[in-house]
C-alpha positions as CSV (number, residue, x, y, z in Angstrom):
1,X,-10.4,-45.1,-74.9
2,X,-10.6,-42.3,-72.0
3,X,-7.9,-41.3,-70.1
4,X,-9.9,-41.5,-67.1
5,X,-10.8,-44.9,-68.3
6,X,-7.0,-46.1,-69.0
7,X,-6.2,-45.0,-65.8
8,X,-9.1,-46.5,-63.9
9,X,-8.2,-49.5,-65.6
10,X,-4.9,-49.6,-64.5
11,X,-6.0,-48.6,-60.8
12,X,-8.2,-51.6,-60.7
13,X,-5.4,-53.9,-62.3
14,X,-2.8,-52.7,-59.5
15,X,-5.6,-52.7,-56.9
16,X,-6.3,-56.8,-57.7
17,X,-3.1,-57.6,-58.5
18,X,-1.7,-56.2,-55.0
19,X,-4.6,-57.3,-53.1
20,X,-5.9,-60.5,-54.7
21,X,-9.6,-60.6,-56.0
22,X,-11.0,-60.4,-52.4
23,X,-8.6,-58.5,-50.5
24,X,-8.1,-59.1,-46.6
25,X,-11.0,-57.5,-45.1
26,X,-13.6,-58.9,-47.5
27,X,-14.1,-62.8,-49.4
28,X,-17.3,-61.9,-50.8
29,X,-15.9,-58.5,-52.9
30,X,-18.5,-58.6,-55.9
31,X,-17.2,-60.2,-59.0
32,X,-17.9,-57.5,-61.3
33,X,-15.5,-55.8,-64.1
34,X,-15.3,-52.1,-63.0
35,X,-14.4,-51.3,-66.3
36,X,-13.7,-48.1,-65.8
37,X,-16.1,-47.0,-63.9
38,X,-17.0,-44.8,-60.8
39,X,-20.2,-47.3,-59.9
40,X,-23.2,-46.8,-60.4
41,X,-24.4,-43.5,-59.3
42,X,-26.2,-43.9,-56.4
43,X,-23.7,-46.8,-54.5
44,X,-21.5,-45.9,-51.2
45,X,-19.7,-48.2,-49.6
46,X,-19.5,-47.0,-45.7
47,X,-17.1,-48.7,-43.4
48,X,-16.0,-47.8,-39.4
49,X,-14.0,-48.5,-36.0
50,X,-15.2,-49.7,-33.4
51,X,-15.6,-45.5,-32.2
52,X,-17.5,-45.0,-35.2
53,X,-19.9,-47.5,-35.4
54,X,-23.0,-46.6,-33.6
55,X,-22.7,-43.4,-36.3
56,X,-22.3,-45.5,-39.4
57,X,-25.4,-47.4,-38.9
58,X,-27.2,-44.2,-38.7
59,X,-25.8,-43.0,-41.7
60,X,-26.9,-46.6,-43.3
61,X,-29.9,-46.4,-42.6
62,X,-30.1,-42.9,-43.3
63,X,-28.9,-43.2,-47.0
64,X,-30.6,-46.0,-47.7
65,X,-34.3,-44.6,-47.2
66,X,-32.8,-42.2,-50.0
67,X,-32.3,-44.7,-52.6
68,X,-28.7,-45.6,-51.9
69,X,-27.6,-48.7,-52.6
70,X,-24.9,-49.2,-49.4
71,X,-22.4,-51.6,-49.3
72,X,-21.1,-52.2,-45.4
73,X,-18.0,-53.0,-44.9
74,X,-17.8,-52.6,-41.2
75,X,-17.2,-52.9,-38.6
76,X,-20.6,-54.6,-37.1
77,X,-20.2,-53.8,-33.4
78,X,-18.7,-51.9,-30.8
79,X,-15.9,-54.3,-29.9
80,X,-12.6,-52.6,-30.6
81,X,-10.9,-52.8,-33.4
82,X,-8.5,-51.1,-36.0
83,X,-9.6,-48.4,-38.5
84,X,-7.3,-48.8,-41.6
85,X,-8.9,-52.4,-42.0
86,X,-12.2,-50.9,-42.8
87,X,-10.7,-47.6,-44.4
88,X,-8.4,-50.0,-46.5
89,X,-11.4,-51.7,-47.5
90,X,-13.7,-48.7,-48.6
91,X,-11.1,-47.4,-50.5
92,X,-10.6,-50.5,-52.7
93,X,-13.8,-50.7,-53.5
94,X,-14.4,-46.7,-54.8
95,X,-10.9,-47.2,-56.7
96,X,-11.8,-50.4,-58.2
97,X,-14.9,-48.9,-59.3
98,X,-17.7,-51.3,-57.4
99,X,-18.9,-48.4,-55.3
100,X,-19.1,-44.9,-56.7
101,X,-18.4,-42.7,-53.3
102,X,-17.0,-44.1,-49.5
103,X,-17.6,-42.9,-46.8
104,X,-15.3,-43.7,-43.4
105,X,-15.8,-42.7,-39.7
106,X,-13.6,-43.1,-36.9
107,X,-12.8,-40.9,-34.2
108,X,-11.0,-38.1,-35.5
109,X,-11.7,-39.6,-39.2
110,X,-8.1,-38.3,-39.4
111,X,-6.3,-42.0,-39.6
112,X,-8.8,-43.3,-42.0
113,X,-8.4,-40.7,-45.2
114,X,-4.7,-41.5,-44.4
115,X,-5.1,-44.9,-44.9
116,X,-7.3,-44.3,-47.8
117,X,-5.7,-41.9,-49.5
118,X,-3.2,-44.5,-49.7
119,X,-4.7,-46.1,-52.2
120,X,-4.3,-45.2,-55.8
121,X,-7.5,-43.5,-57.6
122,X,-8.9,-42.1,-54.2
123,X,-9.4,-38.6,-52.9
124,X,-10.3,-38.8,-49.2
125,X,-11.6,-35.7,-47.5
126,X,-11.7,-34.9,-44.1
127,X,-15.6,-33.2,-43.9
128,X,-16.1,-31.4,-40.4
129,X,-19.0,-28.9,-41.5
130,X,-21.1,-27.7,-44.9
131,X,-18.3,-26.3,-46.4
132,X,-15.4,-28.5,-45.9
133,X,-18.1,-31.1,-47.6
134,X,-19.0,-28.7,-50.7
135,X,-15.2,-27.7,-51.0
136,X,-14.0,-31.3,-51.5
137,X,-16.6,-32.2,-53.9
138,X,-16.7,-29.5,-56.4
139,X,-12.5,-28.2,-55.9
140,X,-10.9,-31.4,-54.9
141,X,-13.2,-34.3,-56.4
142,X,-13.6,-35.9,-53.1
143,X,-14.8,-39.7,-53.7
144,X,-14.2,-40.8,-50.4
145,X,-15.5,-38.6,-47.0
146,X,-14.1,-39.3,-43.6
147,X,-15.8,-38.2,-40.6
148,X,-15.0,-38.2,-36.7
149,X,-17.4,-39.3,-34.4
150,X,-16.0,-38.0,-31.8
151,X,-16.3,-34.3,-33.3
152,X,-19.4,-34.5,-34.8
153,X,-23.0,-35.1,-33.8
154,X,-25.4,-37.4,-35.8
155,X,-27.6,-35.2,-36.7
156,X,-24.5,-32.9,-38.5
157,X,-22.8,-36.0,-39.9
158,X,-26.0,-37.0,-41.6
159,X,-25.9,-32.9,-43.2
160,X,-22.6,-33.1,-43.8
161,X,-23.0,-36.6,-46.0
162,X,-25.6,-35.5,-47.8
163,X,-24.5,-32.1,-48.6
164,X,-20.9,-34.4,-49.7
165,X,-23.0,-37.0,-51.9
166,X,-25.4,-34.2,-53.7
167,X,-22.8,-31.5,-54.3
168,X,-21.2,-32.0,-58.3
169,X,-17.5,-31.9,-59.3
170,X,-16.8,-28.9,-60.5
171,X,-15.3,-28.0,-64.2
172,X,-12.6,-25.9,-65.5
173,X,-9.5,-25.2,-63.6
174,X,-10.9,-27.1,-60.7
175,X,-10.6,-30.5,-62.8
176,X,-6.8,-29.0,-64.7
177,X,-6.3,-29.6,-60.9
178,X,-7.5,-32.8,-59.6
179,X,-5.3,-33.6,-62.9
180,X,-2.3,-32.6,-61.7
181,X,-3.3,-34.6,-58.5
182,X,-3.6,-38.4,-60.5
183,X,-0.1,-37.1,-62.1
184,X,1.1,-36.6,-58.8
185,X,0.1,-39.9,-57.7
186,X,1.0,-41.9,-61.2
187,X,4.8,-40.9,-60.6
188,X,4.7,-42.6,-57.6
189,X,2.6,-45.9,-58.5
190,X,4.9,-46.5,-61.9
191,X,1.5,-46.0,-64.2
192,X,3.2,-43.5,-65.6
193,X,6.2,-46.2,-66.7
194,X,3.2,-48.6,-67.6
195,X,2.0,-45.7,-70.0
196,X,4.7,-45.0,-71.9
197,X,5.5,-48.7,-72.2
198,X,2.5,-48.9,-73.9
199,X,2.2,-46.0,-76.0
Protein backbone atom coordinates (compact mmCIF):
# COMPACT_ATOMS: atom_id res chain seq x y z
CA UNK A 1 0.00 0.00 0.00
CA UNK A 2 0.94 3.77 -1.07
CA UNK A 3 1.68 6.26 1.30
CA UNK A 4 -0.53 8.54 -0.40
CA UNK A 5 -3.01 5.82 -0.19
CA UNK A 6 -2.52 5.09 3.75
CA UNK A 7 -2.85 8.61 4.33
CA UNK A 8 -5.94 9.15 2.16
CA UNK A 9 -7.29 6.39 3.91
CA UNK A 10 -6.84 7.74 7.16
CA UNK A 11 -8.14 11.36 5.87
CA UNK A 12 -11.26 9.74 4.88
CA UNK A 13 -11.62 7.64 8.18
CA UNK A 14 -11.15 10.98 10.35
CA UNK A 15 -13.20 12.96 7.81
CA UNK A 16 -16.40 10.24 8.54
CA UNK A 17 -15.68 9.52 11.80
CA UNK A 18 -15.73 13.46 12.70
CA UNK A 19 -18.54 14.29 10.45
CA UNK A 20 -20.81 11.25 10.25
CA UNK A 21 -21.37 9.62 6.79
CA UNK A 22 -23.40 12.60 5.52
CA UNK A 23 -21.97 15.50 7.19
CA UNK A 24 -24.14 18.70 8.11
CA UNK A 25 -24.44 20.39 4.81
CA UNK A 26 -25.32 17.29 2.75
CA UNK A 27 -27.75 13.82 3.50
CA UNK A 28 -27.30 12.59 0.20
CA UNK A 29 -23.14 12.52 0.26
CA UNK A 30 -22.64 9.50 -2.27
CA UNK A 31 -22.04 6.20 -0.62
CA UNK A 32 -18.95 5.27 -2.34
CA UNK A 33 -15.46 3.91 -0.73
CA UNK A 34 -12.92 6.59 -1.75
CA UNK A 35 -10.34 4.21 -1.29
CA UNK A 36 -7.78 6.21 -1.67
CA UNK A 37 -8.51 8.04 -4.29
CA UNK A 38 -8.48 11.73 -5.73
CA UNK A 39 -11.99 10.93 -7.82
CA UNK A 40 -12.20 10.34 -10.83
CA UNK A 41 -10.44 12.73 -13.02
CA UNK A 42 -12.72 14.82 -14.51
CA UNK A 43 -15.26 15.50 -11.08
CA UNK A 44 -15.34 19.06 -9.18
CA UNK A 45 -17.44 19.66 -6.65
CA UNK A 46 -18.22 23.71 -6.70
CA UNK A 47 -19.97 25.24 -3.75
CA UNK A 48 -20.71 29.27 -2.86
CA UNK A 49 -22.34 32.18 -0.58
CA UNK A 50 -24.93 33.77 -1.18
CA UNK A 51 -22.20 36.71 -2.98
CA UNK A 52 -20.90 34.03 -5.07
CA UNK A 53 -23.64 32.45 -6.47
CA UNK A 54 -24.71 34.09 -9.57
CA UNK A 55 -20.68 33.15 -10.52
CA UNK A 56 -20.87 29.52 -9.50
CA UNK A 57 -23.58 28.71 -11.83
CA UNK A 58 -21.64 30.16 -14.62
CA UNK A 59 -18.85 28.25 -13.83
CA UNK A 60 -21.39 25.04 -13.63
CA UNK A 61 -22.52 25.40 -16.52
CA UNK A 62 -19.31 26.37 -17.99
CA UNK A 63 -17.48 23.06 -16.85
CA UNK A 64 -19.97 20.93 -17.55
CA UNK A 65 -20.19 21.64 -21.51
CA UNK A 66 -16.42 20.48 -21.06
CA UNK A 67 -17.07 17.07 -19.84
CA UNK A 68 -17.03 17.74 -16.09
CA UNK A 69 -18.86 15.81 -14.03
CA UNK A 70 -19.95 18.68 -11.15
CA UNK A 71 -21.17 17.99 -8.07
CA UNK A 72 -23.15 21.34 -6.43
CA UNK A 73 -23.05 21.82 -3.23
CA UNK A 74 -24.41 25.22 -3.06
CA UNK A 75 -25.75 27.51 -2.24
CA UNK A 76 -28.93 27.62 -4.81
CA UNK A 77 -29.84 31.30 -4.57
CA UNK A 78 -29.09 34.62 -3.66
CA UNK A 79 -30.57 34.67 -0.21
CA UNK A 80 -27.78 35.28 2.36
CA UNK A 81 -26.10 32.87 3.85
CA UNK A 82 -22.68 31.64 5.49
CA UNK A 83 -19.69 30.61 3.43
CA UNK A 84 -17.83 27.96 5.61
CA UNK A 85 -21.10 25.77 5.23
CA UNK A 86 -20.51 25.28 1.62
CA UNK A 87 -16.58 25.59 1.81
CA UNK A 88 -16.83 22.90 4.75
CA UNK A 89 -18.71 20.89 2.46
CA UNK A 90 -16.36 21.06 -0.77
CA UNK A 91 -13.64 20.34 1.11
CA UNK A 92 -14.96 17.01 2.56
CA UNK A 93 -15.82 15.82 -0.39
CA UNK A 94 -12.07 16.47 -2.33
CA UNK A 95 -10.48 15.01 1.00
CA UNK A 96 -12.66 12.07 1.14
CA UNK A 97 -11.91 11.37 -2.29
CA UNK A 98 -15.63 11.67 -4.07
CA UNK A 99 -14.68 14.63 -6.09
CA UNK A 100 -11.17 14.96 -7.48
CA UNK A 101 -10.72 19.12 -7.38
CA UNK A 102 -13.24 22.01 -5.52
CA UNK A 103 -13.76 24.82 -6.28
CA UNK A 104 -15.25 27.68 -3.71
CA UNK A 105 -16.35 31.39 -4.44
CA UNK A 106 -17.32 33.96 -2.04
CA UNK A 107 -16.56 37.45 -1.90
CA UNK A 108 -13.08 37.76 -1.21
CA UNK A 109 -12.78 33.77 -1.60
CA UNK A 110 -10.46 34.58 1.42
CA UNK A 111 -12.90 32.96 4.28
CA UNK A 112 -13.61 29.95 2.31
CA UNK A 113 -9.74 28.36 1.62
CA UNK A 114 -9.59 29.14 5.46
CA UNK A 115 -12.36 27.09 6.23
CA UNK A 116 -11.17 24.51 3.78
CA UNK A 117 -7.88 24.42 4.43
CA UNK A 118 -9.18 23.30 7.65
CA UNK A 119 -9.76 20.23 6.65
CA UNK A 120 -7.19 17.47 6.54
CA UNK A 121 -5.91 16.29 2.91
CA UNK A 122 -6.85 19.74 1.29
CA UNK A 123 -4.72 22.40 -0.28
CA UNK A 124 -6.94 25.52 -0.92
CA UNK A 125 -5.62 28.27 -3.08
CA UNK A 126 -6.56 31.64 -3.37
CA UNK A 127 -6.50 32.11 -7.60
CA UNK A 128 -6.87 35.89 -8.52
CA UNK A 129 -5.15 35.73 -12.13
CA UNK A 130 -3.29 33.03 -14.66
CA UNK A 131 -0.49 32.74 -12.57
CA UNK A 132 -1.62 32.53 -9.02
CA UNK A 133 -3.81 29.48 -10.76
CA UNK A 134 -0.65 27.70 -12.61
CA UNK A 135 1.49 28.38 -9.31
CA UNK A 136 -0.88 26.46 -7.02
CA UNK A 137 -1.24 23.63 -9.26
CA UNK A 138 2.15 22.64 -10.37
CA UNK A 139 4.29 24.18 -6.83
CA UNK A 140 1.68 23.83 -4.27
CA UNK A 141 -0.74 20.81 -5.49
CA UNK A 142 -3.71 23.01 -5.23
CA UNK A 143 -6.96 20.53 -5.05
CA UNK A 144 -9.22 22.99 -3.94
CA UNK A 145 -9.48 26.89 -5.82
CA UNK A 146 -11.18 29.72 -4.11
CA UNK A 147 -12.22 32.63 -5.95
CA UNK A 148 -13.87 36.15 -5.06
CA UNK A 149 -16.59 37.34 -6.80
CA UNK A 150 -16.25 40.44 -5.86
CA UNK A 151 -12.62 40.83 -7.42
CA UNK A 152 -13.07 39.06 -10.36
CA UNK A 153 -15.18 39.13 -13.49
CA UNK A 154 -16.83 36.04 -15.02
CA UNK A 155 -15.32 35.99 -17.94
CA UNK A 156 -11.64 35.83 -15.84
CA UNK A 157 -12.90 33.40 -13.22
CA UNK A 158 -13.98 31.01 -16.00
CA UNK A 159 -9.80 31.58 -17.33
CA UNK A 160 -8.68 31.33 -14.16
CA UNK A 161 -10.62 27.77 -13.46
CA UNK A 162 -9.64 26.31 -16.38
CA UNK A 163 -6.18 27.37 -16.48
CA UNK A 164 -6.41 25.70 -12.42
CA UNK A 165 -8.11 22.34 -13.66
CA UNK A 166 -5.74 21.74 -16.93
CA UNK A 167 -2.46 22.80 -15.38
CA UNK A 168 -0.45 19.24 -13.87
CA UNK A 169 1.29 18.89 -10.49
CA UNK A 170 4.52 19.33 -10.82
CA UNK A 171 7.46 16.60 -9.95
CA UNK A 172 10.72 16.76 -8.14
CA UNK A 173 11.34 19.22 -5.42
CA UNK A 174 7.92 20.66 -5.93
CA UNK A 175 6.29 17.31 -4.65
CA UNK A 176 9.57 16.83 -1.62
CA UNK A 177 7.49 19.91 -0.76
CA UNK A 178 3.79 19.45 -0.79
CA UNK A 179 5.42 16.40 1.46
CA UNK A 180 6.64 18.32 4.00
CA UNK A 181 3.13 20.09 3.83
CA UNK A 182 0.86 16.61 4.80
CA UNK A 183 3.79 16.14 7.58
CA UNK A 184 3.05 19.51 8.60
CA UNK A 185 -0.54 18.77 8.84
CA UNK A 186 -0.21 14.87 10.23
CA UNK A 187 1.52 16.41 13.50
CA UNK A 188 -1.35 18.17 14.13
CA UNK A 189 -4.26 15.61 13.13
CA UNK A 190 -2.50 12.65 15.39
CA UNK A 191 -2.01 10.51 11.98
CA UNK A 192 1.25 10.56 12.61
CA UNK A 193 0.50 8.70 16.30
CA UNK A 194 -2.00 6.45 14.28
CA UNK A 195 1.11 5.58 12.07
CA UNK A 196 3.48 4.56 14.33
CA UNK A 197 0.78 2.71 16.31
CA UNK A 198 0.52 0.76 13.42
CA UNK A 199 3.74 0.16 12.09
Amino acid sequence: MSMEKQIRDLVAQAVTEALGPSGPASPSLPAASPQGSRGAPKTVAIGADHGGYPLKEALVQCLRQRGYAVTDCGTHSKEACDYPDFAHEVARRVAGGFCREGILIDGAGIGSAMVANKVPGVRAAVGYDLSSARNSREHNHANVLTLGAGLIGGALAQQIVLEWLETPWGPGRHARRVEMITAVERRYTGAEDRKKEGA
